[in-house]
C-alpha positions in Angstrom: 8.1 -20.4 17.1 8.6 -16.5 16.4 11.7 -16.7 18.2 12.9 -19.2 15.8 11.5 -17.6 12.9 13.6 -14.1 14.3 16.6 -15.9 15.0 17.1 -17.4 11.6 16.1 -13.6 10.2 18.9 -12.3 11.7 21.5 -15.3 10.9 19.9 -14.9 7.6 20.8 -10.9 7.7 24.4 -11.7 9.3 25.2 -13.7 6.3 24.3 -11.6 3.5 26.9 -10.6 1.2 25.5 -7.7 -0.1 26.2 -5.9 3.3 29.0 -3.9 3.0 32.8 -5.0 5.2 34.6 -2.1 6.8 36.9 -2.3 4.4 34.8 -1.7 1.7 34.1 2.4 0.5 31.1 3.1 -0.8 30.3 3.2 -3.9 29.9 7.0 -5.3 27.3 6.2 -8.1 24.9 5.2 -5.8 21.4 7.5 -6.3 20.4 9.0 -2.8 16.5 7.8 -1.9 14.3 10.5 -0.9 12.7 10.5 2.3 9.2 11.0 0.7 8.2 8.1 -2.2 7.2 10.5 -5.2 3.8 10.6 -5.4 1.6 8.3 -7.9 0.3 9.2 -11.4 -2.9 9.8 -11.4 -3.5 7.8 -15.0 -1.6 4.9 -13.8 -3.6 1.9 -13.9 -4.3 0.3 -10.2 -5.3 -3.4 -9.6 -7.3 -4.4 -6.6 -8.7 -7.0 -5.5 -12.2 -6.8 -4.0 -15.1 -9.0 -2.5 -18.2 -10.1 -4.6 -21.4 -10.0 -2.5 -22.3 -14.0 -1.8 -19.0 -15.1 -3.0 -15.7 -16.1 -1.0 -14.0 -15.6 -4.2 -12.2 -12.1 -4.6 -12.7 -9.8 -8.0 -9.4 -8.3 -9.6 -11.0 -4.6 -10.4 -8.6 -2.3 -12.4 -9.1 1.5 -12.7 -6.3 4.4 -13.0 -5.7 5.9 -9.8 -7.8 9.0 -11.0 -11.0 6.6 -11.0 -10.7 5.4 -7.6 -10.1 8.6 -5.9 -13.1 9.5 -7.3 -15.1 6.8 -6.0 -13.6 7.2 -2.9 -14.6 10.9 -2.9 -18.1 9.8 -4.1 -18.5 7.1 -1.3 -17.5 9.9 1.6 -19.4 12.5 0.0 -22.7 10.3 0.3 -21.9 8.9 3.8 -21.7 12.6 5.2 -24.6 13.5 2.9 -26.7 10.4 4.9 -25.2 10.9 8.1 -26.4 14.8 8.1 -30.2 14.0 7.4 -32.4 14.2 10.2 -35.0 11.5 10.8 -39.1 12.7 10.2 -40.9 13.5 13.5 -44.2 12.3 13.7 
């Protein structure tokens, strides 16, 4: 089955006419792409979907990207803050 599904991929990628011939030059206008995507705004509003305790359905949450890296922050600050306590003796 996932050799079939490959096989028709690559027919699929023989047959596109976008790909450039050998005859064809390249067009000069064309922007370059970075190696490195440029790096996300931090007011830019982020949609995620996340489970709901004792539901299978899933909750779209959205927060700017500034919001959830501060959660995130918040969440690893209080797991090493828990981890680092040391149990009572008795």
């Amino acid at each position: 089955m996932i050799s079939a599904l490959f096989a028709v991929a690559l027919l699929a990628a023989a047959a596109d006419p976008a790909a450039p011939t050998a005859g064809a030059a390249p067009a000069a206008s064309a922007p370059a792409k970075s190696a490195t995507p440029a790096k996300a705004d931090k007011n830019e509003l982020v949609c995620k979907r996340e489970a709901v305790l004792g539901s299978r359905m899933k909750q779209r949450t959205c927060r700017t990207q500034a919001d959830w890296d501060l959660m995130k922050q918040e969440a690893r600050d209080e797991v090493e803050k828990n981890q680092s306590v040391k149990p009572l003796s008795f």
